[in-house]
N, C-alpha and C positions, 0 to 999 in steps of 0.2 A: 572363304570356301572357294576352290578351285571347279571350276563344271567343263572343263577343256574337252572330254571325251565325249560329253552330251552335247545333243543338237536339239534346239528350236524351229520350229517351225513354224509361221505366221501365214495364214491361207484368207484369200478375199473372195469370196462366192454373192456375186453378183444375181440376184433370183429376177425371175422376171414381173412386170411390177402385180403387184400384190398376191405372190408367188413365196413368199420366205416359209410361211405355217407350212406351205406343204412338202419346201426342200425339207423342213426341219423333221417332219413325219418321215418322210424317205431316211433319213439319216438315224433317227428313231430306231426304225425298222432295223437297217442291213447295218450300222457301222455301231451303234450305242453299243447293246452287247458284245460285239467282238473288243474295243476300247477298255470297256468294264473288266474284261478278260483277259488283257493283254498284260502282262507284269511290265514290258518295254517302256509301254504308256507312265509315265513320274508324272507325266500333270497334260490337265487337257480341258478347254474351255471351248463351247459353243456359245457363241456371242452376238444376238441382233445389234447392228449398229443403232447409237440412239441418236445420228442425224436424217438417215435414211433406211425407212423400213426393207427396205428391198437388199440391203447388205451385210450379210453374215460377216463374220470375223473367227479367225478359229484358231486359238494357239494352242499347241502340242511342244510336250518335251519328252524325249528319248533319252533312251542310256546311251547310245549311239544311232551312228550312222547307217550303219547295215539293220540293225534292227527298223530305224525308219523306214528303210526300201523293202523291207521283208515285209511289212505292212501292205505294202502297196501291192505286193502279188498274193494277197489273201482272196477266197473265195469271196467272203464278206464286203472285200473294198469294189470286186469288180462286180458284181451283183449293186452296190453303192452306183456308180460310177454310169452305171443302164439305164438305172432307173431314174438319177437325177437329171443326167442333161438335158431332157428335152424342159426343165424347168429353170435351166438357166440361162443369162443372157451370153454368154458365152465360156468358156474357158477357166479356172480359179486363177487367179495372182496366188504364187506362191513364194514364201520367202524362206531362207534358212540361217542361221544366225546359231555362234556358240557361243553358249552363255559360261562369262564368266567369274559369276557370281549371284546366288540368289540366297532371299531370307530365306532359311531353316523352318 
């Protein structure tokens, strides 16, 4: 199986220490339902690290690339975006990666 036109996305949100429950409520709120709604969205993971509580991990895949950016100028994301920073320690790591091949 070919996934050449899909893009992965791998996101590190760094929360401030004993801050992750309530990134993860904030995300709850503004981004769960728009994700659950989004058809773009093929797969998508919120992940506490299990070396350090304080580290989210977040992987997404899209049907594409513009659909991933289309994401990011939703009402949903920037209402996201307000409300979490001041619970983080800085900035997401983000990565992009196309995948070119996953199990069925």
């Amino acid at each position: 199986m070919t996934l050449l036109s899909e893009i992965a996305v791998f996101i590190i949100h760094r929360a401030l220490p004993g801050r992750s429950d309530d990134v993860h409520r904030v995300w709850e709120r503004h981004l769960q339902p728009a994700i659950a709604a989004n058809q773009a969205h093929e797969a998508y993971f919120y992940c506490y690290d299990v070396a350090d509580p304080d580290v989210i991990r977040v992987f997404q895949q899209y049907r594409d690339q513009g659909e991933a950016q289309a994401f990011l100028a939703t009402p949903a994301y920037a209402a996201y975006v307000a409300a979490v920073e001041p619970l983080l320690c800085g900035p997401p790591e983000v990565l992009a990666a196309s995948p070119v091949w996953a199990k069925p």
